[in-house]
C-alpha positions as CSV (number, residue, x, y, z in Angstrom):
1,X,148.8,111.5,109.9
2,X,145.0,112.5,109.8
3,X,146.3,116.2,109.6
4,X,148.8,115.4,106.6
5,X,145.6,113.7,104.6
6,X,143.8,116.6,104.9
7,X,146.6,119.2,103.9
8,X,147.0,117.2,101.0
9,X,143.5,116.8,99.9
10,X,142.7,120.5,101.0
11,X,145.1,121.7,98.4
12,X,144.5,119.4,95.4
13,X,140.9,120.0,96.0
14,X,141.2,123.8,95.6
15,X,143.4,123.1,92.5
16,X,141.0,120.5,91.1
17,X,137.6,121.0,92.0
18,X,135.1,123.6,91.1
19,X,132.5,122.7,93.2
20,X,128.4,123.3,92.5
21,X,126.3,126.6,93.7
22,X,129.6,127.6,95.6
23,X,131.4,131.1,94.8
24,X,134.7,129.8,94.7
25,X,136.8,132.8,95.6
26,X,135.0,132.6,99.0
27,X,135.6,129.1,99.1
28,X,139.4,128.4,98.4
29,X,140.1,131.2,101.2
30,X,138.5,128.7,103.8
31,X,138.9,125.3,105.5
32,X,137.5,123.1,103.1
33,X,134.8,119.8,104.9
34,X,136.0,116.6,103.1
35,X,133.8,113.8,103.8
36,X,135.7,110.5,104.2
37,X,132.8,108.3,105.5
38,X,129.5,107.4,106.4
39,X,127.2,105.8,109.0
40,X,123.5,105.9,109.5
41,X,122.3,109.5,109.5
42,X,126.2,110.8,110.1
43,X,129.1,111.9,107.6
44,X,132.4,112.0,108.9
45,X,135.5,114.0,107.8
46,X,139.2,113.2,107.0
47,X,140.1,114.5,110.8
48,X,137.7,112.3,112.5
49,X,135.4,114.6,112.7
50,X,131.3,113.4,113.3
51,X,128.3,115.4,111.6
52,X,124.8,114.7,111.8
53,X,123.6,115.0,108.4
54,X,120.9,117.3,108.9
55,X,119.7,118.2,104.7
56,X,120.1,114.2,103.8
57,X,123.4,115.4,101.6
58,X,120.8,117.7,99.8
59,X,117.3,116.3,100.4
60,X,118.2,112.9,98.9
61,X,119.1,111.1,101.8
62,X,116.6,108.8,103.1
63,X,118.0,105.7,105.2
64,X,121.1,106.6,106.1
65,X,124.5,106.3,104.8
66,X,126.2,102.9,104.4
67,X,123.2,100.5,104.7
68,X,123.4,97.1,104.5
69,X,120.9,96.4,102.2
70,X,121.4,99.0,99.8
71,X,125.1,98.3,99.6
72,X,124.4,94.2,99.1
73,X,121.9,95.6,96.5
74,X,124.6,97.1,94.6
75,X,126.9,94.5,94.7
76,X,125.1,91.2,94.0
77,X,124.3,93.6,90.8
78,X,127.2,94.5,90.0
79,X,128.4,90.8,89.5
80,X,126.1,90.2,87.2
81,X,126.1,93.7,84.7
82,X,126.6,97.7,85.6
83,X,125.4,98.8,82.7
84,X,123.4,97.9,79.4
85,X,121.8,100.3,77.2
86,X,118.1,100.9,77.3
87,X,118.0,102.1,73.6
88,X,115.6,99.0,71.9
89,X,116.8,97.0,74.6
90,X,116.0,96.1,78.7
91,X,117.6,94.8,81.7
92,X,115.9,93.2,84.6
93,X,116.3,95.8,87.1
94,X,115.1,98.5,85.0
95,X,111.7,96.7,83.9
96,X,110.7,95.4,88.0
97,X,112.0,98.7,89.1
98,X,109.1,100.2,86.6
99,X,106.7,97.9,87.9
100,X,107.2,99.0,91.5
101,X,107.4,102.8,90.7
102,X,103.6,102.6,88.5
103,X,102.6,100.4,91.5
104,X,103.4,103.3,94.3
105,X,103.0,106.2,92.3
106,X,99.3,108.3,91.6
107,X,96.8,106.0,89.9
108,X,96.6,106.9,86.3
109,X,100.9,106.7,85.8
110,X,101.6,103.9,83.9
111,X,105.2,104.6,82.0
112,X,108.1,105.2,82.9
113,X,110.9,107.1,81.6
114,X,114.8,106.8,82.8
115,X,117.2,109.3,83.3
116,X,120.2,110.2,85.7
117,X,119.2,113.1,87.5
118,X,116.2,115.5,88.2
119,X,117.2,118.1,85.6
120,X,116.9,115.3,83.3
121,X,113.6,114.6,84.0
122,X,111.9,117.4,83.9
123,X,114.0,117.9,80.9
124,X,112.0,114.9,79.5
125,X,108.8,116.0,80.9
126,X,109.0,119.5,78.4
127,X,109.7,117.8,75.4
128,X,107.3,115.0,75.9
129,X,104.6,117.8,76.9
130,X,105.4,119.8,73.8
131,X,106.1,117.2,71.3
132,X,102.5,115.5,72.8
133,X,100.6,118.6,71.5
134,X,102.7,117.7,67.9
135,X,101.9,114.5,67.8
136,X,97.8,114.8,68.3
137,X,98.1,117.8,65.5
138,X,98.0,121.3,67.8
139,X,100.9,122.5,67.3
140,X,99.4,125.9,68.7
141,X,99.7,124.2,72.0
142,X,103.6,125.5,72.7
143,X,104.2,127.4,75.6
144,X,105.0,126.6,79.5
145,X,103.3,127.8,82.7
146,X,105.9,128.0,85.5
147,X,105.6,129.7,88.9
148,X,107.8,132.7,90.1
149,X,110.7,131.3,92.4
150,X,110.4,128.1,91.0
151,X,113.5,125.8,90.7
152,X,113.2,122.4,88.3
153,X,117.0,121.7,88.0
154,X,120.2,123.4,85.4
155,X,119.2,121.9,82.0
156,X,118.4,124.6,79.9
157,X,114.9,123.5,79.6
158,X,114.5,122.7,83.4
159,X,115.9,126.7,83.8
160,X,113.7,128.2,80.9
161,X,111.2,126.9,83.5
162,X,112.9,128.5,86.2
163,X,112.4,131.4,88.2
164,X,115.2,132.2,90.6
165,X,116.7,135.1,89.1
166,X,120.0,134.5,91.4
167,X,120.3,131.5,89.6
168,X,119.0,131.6,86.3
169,X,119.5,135.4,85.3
170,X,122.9,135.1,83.4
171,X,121.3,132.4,81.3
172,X,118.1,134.4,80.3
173,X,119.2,134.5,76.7
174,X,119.6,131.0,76.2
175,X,116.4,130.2,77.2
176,X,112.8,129.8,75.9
177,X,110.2,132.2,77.2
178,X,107.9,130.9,79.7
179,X,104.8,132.2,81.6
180,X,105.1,132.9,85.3
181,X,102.7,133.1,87.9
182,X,102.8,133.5,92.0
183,X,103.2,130.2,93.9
184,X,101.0,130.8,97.0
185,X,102.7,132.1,99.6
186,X,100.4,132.6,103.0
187,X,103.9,134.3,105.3
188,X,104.2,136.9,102.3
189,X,101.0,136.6,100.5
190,X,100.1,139.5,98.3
191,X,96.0,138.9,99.0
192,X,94.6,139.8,102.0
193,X,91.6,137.5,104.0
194,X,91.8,134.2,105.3
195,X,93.4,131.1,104.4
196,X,91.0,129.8,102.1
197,X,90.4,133.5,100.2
198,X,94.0,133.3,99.6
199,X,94.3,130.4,98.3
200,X,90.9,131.1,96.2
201,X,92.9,134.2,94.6
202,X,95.8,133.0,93.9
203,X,93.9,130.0,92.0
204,X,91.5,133.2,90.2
205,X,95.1,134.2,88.9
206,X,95.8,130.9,86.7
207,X,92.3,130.1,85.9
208,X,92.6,134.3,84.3
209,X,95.8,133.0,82.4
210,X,94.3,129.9,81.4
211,X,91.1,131.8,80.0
212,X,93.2,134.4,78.2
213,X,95.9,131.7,76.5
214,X,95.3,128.2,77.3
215,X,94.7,127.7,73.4
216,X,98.4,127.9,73.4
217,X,99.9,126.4,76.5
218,X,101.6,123.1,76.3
219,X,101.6,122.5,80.3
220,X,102.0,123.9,83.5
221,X,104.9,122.7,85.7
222,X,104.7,123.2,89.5
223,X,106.7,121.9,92.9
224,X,103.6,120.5,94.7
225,X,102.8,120.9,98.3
226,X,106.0,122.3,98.9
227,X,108.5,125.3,96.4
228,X,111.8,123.9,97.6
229,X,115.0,126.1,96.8
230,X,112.7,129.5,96.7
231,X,112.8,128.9,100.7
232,X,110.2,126.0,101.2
233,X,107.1,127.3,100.3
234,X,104.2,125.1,101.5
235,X,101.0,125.5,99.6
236,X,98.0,125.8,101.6
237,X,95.1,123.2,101.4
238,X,92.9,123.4,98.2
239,X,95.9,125.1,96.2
240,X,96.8,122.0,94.1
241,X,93.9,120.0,94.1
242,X,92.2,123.6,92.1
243,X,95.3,123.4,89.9
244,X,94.7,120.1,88.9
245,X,90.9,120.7,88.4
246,X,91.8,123.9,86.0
247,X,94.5,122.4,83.9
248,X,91.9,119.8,83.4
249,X,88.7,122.3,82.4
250,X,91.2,123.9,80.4
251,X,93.2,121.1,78.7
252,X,96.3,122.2,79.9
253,X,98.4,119.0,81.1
254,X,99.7,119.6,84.7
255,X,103.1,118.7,85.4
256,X,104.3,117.6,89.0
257,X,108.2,118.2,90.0
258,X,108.2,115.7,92.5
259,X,112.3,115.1,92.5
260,X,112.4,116.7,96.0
261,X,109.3,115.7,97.3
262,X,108.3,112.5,96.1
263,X,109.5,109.4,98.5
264,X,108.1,110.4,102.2
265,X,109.3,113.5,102.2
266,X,106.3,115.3,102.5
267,X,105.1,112.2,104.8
268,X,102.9,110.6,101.3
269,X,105.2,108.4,99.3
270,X,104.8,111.3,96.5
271,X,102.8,114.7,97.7
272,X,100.2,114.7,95.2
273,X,98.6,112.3,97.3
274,X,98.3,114.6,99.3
275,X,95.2,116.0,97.6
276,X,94.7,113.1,95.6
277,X,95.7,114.3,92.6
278,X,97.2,112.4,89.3
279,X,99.0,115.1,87.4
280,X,99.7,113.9,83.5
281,X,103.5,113.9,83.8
282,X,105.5,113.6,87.4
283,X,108.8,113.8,87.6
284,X,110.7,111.8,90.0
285,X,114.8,111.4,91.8
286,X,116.4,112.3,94.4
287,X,115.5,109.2,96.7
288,X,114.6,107.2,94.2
289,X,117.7,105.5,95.2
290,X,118.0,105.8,98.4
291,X,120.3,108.2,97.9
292,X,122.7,106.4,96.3
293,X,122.9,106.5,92.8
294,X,121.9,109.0,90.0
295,X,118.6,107.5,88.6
296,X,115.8,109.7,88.4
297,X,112.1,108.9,86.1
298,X,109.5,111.0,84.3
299,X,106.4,108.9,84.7
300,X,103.4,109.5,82.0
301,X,100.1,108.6,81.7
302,X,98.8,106.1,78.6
303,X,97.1,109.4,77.3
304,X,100.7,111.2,76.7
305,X,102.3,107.7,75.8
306,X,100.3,106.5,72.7
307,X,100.5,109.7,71.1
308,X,103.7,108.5,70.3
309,X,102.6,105.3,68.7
310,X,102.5,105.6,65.2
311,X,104.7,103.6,61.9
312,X,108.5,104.6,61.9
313,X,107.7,106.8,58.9
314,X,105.3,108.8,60.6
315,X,107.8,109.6,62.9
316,X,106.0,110.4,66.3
317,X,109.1,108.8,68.1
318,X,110.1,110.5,71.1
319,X,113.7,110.9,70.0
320,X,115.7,111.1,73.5
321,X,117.4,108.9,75.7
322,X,120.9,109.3,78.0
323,X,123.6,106.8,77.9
324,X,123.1,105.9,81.4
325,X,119.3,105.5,81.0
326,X,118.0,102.7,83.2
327,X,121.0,101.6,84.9
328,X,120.9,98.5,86.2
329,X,123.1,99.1,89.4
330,X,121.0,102.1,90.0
331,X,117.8,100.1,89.2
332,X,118.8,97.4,91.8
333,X,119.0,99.8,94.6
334,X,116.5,101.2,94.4
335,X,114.3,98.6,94.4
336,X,116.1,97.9,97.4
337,X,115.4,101.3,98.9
338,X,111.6,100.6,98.1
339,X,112.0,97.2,99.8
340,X,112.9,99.0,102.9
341,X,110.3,101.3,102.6
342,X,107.7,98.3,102.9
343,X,109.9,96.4,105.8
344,X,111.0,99.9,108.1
345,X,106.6,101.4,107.5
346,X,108.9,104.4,106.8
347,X,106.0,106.4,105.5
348,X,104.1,105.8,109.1
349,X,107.8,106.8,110.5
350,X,107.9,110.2,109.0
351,X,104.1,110.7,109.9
352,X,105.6,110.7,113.7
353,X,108.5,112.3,113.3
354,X,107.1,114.9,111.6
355,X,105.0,115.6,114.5
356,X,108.0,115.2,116.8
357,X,109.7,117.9,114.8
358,X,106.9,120.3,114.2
359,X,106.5,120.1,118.2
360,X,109.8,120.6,118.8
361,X,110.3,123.6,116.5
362,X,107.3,125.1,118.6
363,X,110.7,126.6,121.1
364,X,112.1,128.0,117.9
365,X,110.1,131.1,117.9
366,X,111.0,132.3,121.3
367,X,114.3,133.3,119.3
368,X,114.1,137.0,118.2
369,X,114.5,136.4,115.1
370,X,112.6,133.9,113.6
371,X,109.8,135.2,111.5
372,X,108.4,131.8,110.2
373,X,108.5,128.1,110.2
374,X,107.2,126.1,107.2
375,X,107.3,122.6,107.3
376,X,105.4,119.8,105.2
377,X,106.5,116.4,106.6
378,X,110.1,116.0,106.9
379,X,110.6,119.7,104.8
380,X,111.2,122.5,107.0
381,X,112.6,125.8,105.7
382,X,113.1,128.0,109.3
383,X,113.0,132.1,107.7
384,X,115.2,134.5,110.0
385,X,114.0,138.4,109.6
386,X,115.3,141.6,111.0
387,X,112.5,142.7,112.4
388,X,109.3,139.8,113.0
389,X,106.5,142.6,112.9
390,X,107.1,143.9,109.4
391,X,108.8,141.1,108.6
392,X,111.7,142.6,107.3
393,X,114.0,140.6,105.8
394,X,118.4,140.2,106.6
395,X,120.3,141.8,103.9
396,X,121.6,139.4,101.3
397,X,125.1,141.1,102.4
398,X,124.5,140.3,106.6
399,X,124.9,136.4,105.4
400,X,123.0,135.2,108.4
401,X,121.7,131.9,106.9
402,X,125.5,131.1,105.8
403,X,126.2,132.6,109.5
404,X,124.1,129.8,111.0
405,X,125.4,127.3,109.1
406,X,128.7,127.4,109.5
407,X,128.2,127.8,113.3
408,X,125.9,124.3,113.2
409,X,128.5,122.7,111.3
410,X,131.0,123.4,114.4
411,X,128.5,122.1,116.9
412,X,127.9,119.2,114.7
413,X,125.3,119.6,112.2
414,X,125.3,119.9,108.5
415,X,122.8,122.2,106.3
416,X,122.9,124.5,103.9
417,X,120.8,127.9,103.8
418,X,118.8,129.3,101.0
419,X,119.8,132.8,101.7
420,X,117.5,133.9,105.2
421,X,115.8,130.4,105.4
422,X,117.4,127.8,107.2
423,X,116.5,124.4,105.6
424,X,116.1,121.4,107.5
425,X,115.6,118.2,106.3
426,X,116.9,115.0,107.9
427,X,117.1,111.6,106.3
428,X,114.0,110.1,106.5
429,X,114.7,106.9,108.8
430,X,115.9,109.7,111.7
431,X,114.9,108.8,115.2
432,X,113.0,110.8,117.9
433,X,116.7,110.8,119.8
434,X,119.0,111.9,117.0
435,X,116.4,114.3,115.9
436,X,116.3,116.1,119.1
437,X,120.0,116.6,119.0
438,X,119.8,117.4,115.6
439,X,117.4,120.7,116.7
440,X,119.2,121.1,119.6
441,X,122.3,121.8,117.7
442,X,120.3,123.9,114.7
443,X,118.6,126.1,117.4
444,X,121.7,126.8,119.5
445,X,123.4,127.9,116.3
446,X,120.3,130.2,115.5
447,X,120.6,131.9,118.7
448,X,124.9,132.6,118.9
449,X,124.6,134.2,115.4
450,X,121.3,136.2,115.8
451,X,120.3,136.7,119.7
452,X,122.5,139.3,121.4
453,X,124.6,138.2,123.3
């Protein structure tokens, strides 16, 4: 019966669906996962098949799947209203859920702006950056600092920000020019000396842009602590709390994509704290609701806000909004999902687990082929190379990171590569014994599709 479910969703799903980031002539020719459930940190299939859900169903996971609380949240919501319109009107979930988030987030935040996904947000965070410099009368002020590999979501404003020529090349012409510099990258730097002259030079390179041009830059947008889809870049110490200090000296407004690493991930409830930074405008999803519903926020300071204060005739409005905006069964969970924040100390959890897993992933480089291991928190990107002394990368073609993950998928393990890095990032709530089988699994799946055998 199992078996006659899945030959019957298989086929409608390769008529039907055309799935995200997947090359779909590859795809139809294969056996195709379908998720039927959920329980804690596993997904099962339609053939009864158990995963470990090892890149939190893409790095938005952070209790679990099907969790008590989360679900009663939803529900007890949902019999009172799904969904009312934020547009010159509020709903309760919407305004305490604001509350919380200007409560948790960097000191300094104090709005909040709702939207449904983290391409939306950052979507926001351009035009509010750009129409700020309007509104305060220097309109000079127009163009966007970005850094090269960057990734800020599919909106066209989000990719005109964008970096990753895989992904954003065939859309060049629809986008608005932006100016890119080099996220620092200590495993491939391009400067030579130690950590801290590094870092110093790759700060020399904006504070040069910024002397040349900064009369005409709006903002500069930036991952902090850690460049997710370009492989998990993780900044070294000094790097963003330099940034912050130049876009300040220069009156440039800074910018933070925090959508993938804001709530624990990077083991701070968002990673500016890190350095103890308060950017102008942060952006914000992912597990936001626990990963659970599509609600994401752009939160501003009072600075960016009242400059759009002004009579209706003068126009200053910040003319946007998205008919989902604020949703109040989105709103209630995740006020729920902070709730257990608070009740789990799931930001002291990750702080040991983290540990646990950088540890752990000590073993990893006994494996021929592992060049480097990045991790920040609960964000690990694991770079396979050819050769580990020149640090030669695979061939796009030799699909080892797609190699790997297909082989940890049979032993039990989901992820999902960005080309020669292997990413891994479980939900957050993990334990110390489901972990280790977690890395047991990734590393054994390493070794049968790289180690000779």
């Amino acid at each position: 019966m199992e078996n006659e479910l899945y030959q019957e969703l298989s086929l409608k799903n390769k008529q039907y669906v055309w799935h995200p980031f997947t090359q779909m002539q590859d795809y139809i020719n294969e056996e195709p996962l379908i998720i039927s459930h959920g329980k804690d940190r596993k997904l099962f299939d339609v053939l009864g098949n158990e995963y470990y859900d090892g890149v939190s169903s893409i790095w938005l996971n952070v209790h679990g799947h099907n969790i008590k609380e989360l679900n009663e949240a939803i529900n007890e919501q949902l019999n009172k209203v799904a969904h009312s319109t934020l547009l010159g009107m509020a709903n309760i979930p919407a305004i305490l859920l604001a509350e919380r988030l200007v409560n948790i987030a960097p000191d300094g935040l104090e709005k909040v702006f709702y939207s449904d996904s983290g391409a939306t947000a950052v979507e926001i965070a351009i035009k509010m950056a750009y129409q700020y410099w309007r509104n305060i009368g220097k309109n000079e002020k127009n163009t966007f600092v970005t850094m090269k590999e960057a990734y800020h979501g599919d909106t066209i404003g989000a990719v005109s920000v964008g970096a990753i020529n895989l992904f954003h090349q065939a859309y060049s012409d629809l986008l608005f020019p932006s100016i890119k510099l080099s996220y620092p990258h200590l495993y491939r730097s391009k400067y030579e000396g130690t950590r801290k002259d590094v870092t110093k030079a790759y700060l020399n390179e904006v504070e040069n842009l910024f002397i040349e041009k900064a009369d005409s830059i709006a903002a500069l947008i930036i991952e902090p602590i850690v460049q997710g889809a370009s492989g998990i870049i993780v900044m070294p110490p000094g790097y963003l709390k330099g940034l912050d200090a130049l876009c300040k000296k220069y009156e440039v407004l800074l910018i933070a994509d925090e959508v993938a690493t804001g709530f624990g991930r990077t083991g701070k409830m968002f990673a500016c704290e890190q350095e103890g930074i308060t950017p102008d405008i942060l952006t914000c999803g992912k597990g936001l609701t626990g990963g659970y519903l599509p609600v994401s926020a752009t939160l501003t300071t009072n600075t960016i806000y009242e400059a759009f204060l002004g009579t209706y005739e003068e126009q200053k409005t910040f003319f946007h909004g998205h008919s989902y905006t604020g949703n109040p069964l989105g709103c209630a969970v995740a006020l729920a999902n902070l709730d257990l924040f608070e009740k789990n100390q799931l930001i002291n959890h990750v702080e040991e687990i983290s540990s646990f897993i950088e540890e752990s992933l000590r073993t990893f480089y006994d494996l021929q082929h592992v060049g480097d291991i990045r991790q920040s928190g609960v964000m690990i990107g694991i770079e396979l190379v050819l050769c580990k002394e020149t640090k030669e990368p695979f061939h796009w073609n030799d699909r080892v990171g797609v190699r790997v993950t297909k082989r940890a998928k049979e032993l039990g393990l989901l992820t999902r590569p960005l080309g020669n890095v292997i990413v891994f990032m479980p939900p957050l709530a993990s334990t110390k014994s489901e972990l280790e089988e977690m890395l047991n699994i990734l590393y054994k799946a390493i070794s049968d599709c790289t180690e000779k055998q």
